[in-house]
N, C-alpha and C positions, 0 to 999 in steps of 0.2 A: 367406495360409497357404501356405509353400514345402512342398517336397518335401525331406524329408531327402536331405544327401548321401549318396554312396555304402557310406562304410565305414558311417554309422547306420545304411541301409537293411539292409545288408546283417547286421549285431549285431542289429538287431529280427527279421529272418526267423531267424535262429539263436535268440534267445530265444523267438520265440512258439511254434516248431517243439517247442520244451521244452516249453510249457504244453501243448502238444495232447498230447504223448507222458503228461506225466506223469496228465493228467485220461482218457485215452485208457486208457490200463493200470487204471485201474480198471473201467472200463466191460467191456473185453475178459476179463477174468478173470471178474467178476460172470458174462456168459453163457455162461464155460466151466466155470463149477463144477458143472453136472450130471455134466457128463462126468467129472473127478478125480472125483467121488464114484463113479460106477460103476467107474473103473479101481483107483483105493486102497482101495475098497470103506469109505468114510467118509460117518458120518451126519450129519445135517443139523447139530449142534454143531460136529463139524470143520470142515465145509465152511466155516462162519458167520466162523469164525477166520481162513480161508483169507484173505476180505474183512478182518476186523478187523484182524488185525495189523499190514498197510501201515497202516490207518488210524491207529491207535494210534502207532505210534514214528513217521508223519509228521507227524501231530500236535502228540506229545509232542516233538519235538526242531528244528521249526521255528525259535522263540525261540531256540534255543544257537544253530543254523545259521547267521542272521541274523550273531550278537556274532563265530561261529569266520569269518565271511568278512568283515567290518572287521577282523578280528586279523590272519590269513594272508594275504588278499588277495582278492578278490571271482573273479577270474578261476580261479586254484588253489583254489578252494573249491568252484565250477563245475564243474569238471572233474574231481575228487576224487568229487563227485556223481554226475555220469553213470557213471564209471569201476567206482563201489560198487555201482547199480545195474546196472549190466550184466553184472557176476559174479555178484550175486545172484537177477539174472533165469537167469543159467547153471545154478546152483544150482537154481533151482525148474523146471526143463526137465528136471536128473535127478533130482526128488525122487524115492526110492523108496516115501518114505509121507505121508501126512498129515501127522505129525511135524517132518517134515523140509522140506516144501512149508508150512507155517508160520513154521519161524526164516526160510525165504529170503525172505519176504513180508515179514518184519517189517524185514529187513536191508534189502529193496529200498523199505522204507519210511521208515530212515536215509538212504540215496543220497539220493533222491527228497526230504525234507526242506534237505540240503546244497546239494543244484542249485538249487532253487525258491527258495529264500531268497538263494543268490548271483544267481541271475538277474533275479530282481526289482530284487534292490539295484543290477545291471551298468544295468538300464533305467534307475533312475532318474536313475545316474551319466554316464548318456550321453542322457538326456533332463530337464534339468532343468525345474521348473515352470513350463508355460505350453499352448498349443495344441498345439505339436509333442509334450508327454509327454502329452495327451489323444488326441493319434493311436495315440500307442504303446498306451496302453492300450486304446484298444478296438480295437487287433490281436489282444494278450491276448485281451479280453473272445471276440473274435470266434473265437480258439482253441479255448478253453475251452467256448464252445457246439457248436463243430463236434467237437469230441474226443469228448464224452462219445458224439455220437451215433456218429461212424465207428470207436468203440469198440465200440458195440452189433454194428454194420453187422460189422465186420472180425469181431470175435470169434463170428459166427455161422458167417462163409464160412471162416475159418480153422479153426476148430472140427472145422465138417463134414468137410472137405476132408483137415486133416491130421492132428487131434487136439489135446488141450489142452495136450501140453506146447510144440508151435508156437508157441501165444500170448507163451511165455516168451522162445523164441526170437528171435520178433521184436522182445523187447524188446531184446536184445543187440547185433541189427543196428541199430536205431535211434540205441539210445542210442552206440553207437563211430562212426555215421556223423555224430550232433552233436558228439560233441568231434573227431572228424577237421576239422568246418565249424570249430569253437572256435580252435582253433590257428590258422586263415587270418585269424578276421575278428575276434578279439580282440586287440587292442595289446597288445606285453608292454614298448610303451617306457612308457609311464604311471608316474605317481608308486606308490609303494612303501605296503604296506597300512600302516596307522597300528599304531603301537607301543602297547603299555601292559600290564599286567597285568591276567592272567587271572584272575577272578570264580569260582573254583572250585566255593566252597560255595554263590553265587547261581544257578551250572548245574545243579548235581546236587539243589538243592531244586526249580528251577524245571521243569526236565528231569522228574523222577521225579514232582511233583506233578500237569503236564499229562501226563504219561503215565497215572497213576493215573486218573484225573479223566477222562479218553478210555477206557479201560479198563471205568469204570463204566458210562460212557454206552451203548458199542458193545453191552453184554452186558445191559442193562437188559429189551433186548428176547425172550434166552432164558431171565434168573433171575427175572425182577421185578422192581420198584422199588424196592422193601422187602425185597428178598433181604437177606441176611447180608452175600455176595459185592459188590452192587451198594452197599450202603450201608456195609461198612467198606473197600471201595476208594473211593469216593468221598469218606469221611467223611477216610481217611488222606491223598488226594490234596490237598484241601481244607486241610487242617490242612498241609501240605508247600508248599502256596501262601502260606500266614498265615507258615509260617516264611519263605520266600524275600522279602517285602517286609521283613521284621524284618533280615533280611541285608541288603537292598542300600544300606537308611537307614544301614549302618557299614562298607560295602565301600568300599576307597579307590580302586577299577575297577569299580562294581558294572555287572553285565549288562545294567538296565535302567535308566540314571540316576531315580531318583526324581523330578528337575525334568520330564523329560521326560511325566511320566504326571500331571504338571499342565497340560497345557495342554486346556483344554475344547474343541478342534477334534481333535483325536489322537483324547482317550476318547470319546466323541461316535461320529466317523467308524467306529472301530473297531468300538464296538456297532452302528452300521447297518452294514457289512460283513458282521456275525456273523447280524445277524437277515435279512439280502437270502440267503446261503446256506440259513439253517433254514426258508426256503421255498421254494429253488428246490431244490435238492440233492433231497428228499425227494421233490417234483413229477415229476423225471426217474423216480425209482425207483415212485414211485405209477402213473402213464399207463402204463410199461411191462407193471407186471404187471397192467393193466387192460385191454391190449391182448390180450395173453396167456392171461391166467385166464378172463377175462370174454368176451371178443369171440374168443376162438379163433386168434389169429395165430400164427403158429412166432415162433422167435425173430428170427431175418432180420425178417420180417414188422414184430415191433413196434419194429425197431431203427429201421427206415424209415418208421415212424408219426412218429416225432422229426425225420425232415429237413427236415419244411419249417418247423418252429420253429429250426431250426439252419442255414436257408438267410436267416431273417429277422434271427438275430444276425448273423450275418456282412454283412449287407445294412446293418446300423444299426450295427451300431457303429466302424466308419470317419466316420458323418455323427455322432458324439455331441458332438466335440471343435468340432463347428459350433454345436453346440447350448445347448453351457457355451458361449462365445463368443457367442452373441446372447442369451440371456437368463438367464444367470447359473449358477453351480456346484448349488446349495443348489434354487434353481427346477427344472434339470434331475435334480437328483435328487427330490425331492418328484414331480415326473410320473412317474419310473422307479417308485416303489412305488407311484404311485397305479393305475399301469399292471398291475405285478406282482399289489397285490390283486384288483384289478375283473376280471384275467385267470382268475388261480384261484381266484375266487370263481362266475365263468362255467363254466367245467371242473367244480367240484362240481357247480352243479346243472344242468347238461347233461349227467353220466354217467348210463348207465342198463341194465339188465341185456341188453337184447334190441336197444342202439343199435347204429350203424354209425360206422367211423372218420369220415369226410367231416359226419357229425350230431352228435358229440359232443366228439372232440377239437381237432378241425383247427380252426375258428374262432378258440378260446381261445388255444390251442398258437402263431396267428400274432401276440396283444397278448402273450403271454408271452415270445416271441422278441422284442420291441421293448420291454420289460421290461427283459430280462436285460441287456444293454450298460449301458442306463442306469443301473441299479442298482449293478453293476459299476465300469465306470469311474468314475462320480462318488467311489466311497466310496471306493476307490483313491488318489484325487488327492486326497482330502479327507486320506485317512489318512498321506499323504506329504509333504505341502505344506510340513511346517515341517522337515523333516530335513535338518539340512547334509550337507556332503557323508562328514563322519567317521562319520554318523547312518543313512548308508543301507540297510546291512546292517540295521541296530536295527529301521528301518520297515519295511522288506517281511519282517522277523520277526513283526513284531507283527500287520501287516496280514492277511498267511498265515496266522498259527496263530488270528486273527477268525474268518474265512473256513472254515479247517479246522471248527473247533470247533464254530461254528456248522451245516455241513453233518452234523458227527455227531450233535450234540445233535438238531437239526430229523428226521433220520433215525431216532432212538432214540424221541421223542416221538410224530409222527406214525404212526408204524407199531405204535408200543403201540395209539393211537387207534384205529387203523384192524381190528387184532386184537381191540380188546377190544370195540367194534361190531358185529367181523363175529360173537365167538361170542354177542353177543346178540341176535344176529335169529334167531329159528326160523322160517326157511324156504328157499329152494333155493340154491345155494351160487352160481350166480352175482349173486342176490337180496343174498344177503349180502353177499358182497365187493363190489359195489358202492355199498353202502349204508357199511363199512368206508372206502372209498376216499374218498366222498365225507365222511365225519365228519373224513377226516384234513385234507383238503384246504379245508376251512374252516377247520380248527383252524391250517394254514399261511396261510389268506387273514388271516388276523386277525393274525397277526406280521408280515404287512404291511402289513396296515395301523398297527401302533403304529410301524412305522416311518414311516411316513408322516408322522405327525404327528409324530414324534421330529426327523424331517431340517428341517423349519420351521422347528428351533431354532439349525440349525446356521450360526454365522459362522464365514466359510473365513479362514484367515490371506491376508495380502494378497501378492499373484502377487509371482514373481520374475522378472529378462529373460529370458527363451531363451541358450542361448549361441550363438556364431557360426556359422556355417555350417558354418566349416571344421574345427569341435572332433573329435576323433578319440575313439575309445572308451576308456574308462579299463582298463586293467587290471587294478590295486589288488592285484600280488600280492604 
């Protein structure tokens, strides 16, 4: 197993440095939202939106993402992303209301779709399938765990220190100093993005349906399931989906070729993708405010309860691509969820009103951190595996918006769970919430475990070479 040459190495530190930024910004805003609410003077519904809305149109617009960077070029799609978020992170630095720090959340949730979907698609196009693109991904993987927590960690210190529209601004500096890295280590001599026509009515169905449809989910949690609200956006989104596959079976460009979403290792990989976030995504946000509510920590405090589950991803997931290499794709992922349930099934019933960090979450928190790659990279490579090279935007659309969806859906569910628990326990509120935390926290160990047995099923398509050594990075503008 070689060491990627230079210009690779050098395109994988610029893309993973993207996945920490983009899973980062959420985390940082999440524990600056006290603070906008005390200065916009907005209540808990505004705030809730503040979160929602990146979620929602990053969600919703992943899929188009994915088809506009094989159309224009993976590299100009990249960069179009960063460029979108870091005006609209500008934007939400001068929100002067609620209002206004909502459209810039939802814009900086368009950027943040366009980047992630080309940067996925630049990885796979400069890491074709084999050892060396399971390195790659568990650089990702191992972003992606460290992000959320030095999201936590930064948006405490940055907080305190400067206030919350800081948070914004660092997103500005970030993201102009990745496309400054973008223009050094990205080829612009590379073949030229693939031609063809544009799927219009396949976007705008597909687009507006997963937007509806994340819409419903995000807000389930302050209308109800049974809302009006929750159930004719979702009913609409839903129906906006049934029309977009009725379009792409007569699109002569359609967005998602229909041949493609026959292959039983795609749809497969992708549902474990979606079910590995609807229990980890929500695990992050559960311990937190368990740290917090229940055991008393500031916010710093519970950011730093997550590091050493985010010193254990980073630890494992550079060794994963060893581990698909000696004993298979499909085995390596079946231990990743076997790992993820037995962890947060430990984590429920170790919470407890009157526990201590070091007695209740730290044990769990280190098989969870050796979880998380696994689960990650595998479904990754599984969901990538057959995409050619015209197809690569298409996959890390489809894979993202799994992943997306998943971490919304797992977040909207769980935390009903855990709400509708705590108001049925009459007795002392950190009794409760504890007893909440843990209801949710099974009701997560149990989606991994049907993943579990799900991934058994799964036959990977069969490897292709690596390329040379000397392969330079694509451009595809």
């Amino acid at each position: 197993m070689t060491t990627a040459p230079a210009p690779r190495r050098g395109a994988l530190t610029l893309l993973a440095a993207t996945q920490l930024l983009l899973i980062m910004d959420t985390a940082i805003v999440n524990v600056a939202l006290p603070s906008v609410g005390e200065d916009l003077t907005a209540g808990s519904t505004g705030l809730s939106w503040v979160a929602n809305a990146y979620l929602i149109t990053f969600g919703g617009l992943l899929l188009l993402g994915g088809r506009i960077a094989d159309l224009l070029g993976h590299r100009r799609v990249f960069l179009g992303g960063l460029g979108l978020l870091a005006v609209a992170s500008a934007a939400g630095g001068l929100a002067p209301g609620a209002d206004a720090l909502v459209a810039a959340r939802a814009v900086q949730g368009v950027g943040a779709a366009l980047a992630a979907a080309a940067a996925f698609a630049l990885l796979l196009l400069l890491f074709p399938e084999g050892p060396a693109r399971h390195r790659a991904l568990g650089a990702f993987a191992a972003m992606g765990g460290l992000g959320g927590v030095l999201g936590t960690v930064l948006g405490g210190v940055v907080t305190d220190l400067l206030g919350w529209r800081s948070t914004f601004w660092l997103n500005v500096l970030l993201a102009a100093a990745l496309a400054v890295l973008a223009r050094l280590v990205l080829d612009r001599r590379a073949g030229p993005a693939r031609h063809g026509g544009f799927d219009l009515a396949g976007a705008l169905t597909a687009t507006a349906g997963l937007g509806l449809v994340a819409y419903a989910l995000v807000g389930a949690a302050d209308a109800g399931w049974l809302s009006a609200r929750t159930l004719g956006a979702g009913g609409t989104g839903l129906a906006l989906l049934l029309a977009f596959t009725a379009v792409e079976a007569r699109a002569a460009a359609p967005l998602v070729p229909p041949s493609v979403l026959t292959r039983p290792a795609l749809r497969l990989s992708n549902t474990l993708a979606a079910l590995a976030q609807t229990t980890l995504f929500p695990m992050f946000f559960l311990v937190g405010l368990y740290l917090q509510n229940v055991l008393g920590y500031a916010p710093l405090g519970g950011g730093l309860g997550l590091l050493p589950l985010s010193l254990v991803v980073v630890a494992v997931a550079p060794q994963t691509g060893r581990l698909i290499f000696r004993i298979g794709l499909h085995r390596t992922m079946t231990l990743g969820f076997v790992l993820l349930c037995a962890g947060t099934l430990w984590l429920a019933l170790a919470l407890t009103p009157d526990g201590g960090f070091a007695s209740t979450v730290l044990a769990p928190s280190l098989l969870l951190g050796a979880a998380l790659p696994l689960v990650t990279v595998t479904t990754n490579v599984a969901a990538t595996a057959e995409a050619a090279a015209e197809e690569t935007g298409l996959a890390s659309g489809l894979v993202n918006t799994s992943q997306q969806f998943g971490s919304v859906l797992g977040l909207a569910v769980l935390v009903a769970v855990a709400t509708s628990r705590t108001e049925a326990v009459d007795a002392a509120r950190a009794a409760a919430e504890t007893s909440g935390h843990r209801a949710a926290l099974l009701t997560g160990a149990a989606f991994a475990a049907a993943a579990a047995l799900l991934s058994v099923r799964l036959h990977p398509p069969r490897r292709v070479p690596e390329p040379s050594p000397g392969q330079r990075v694509p451009d595809r503008r």
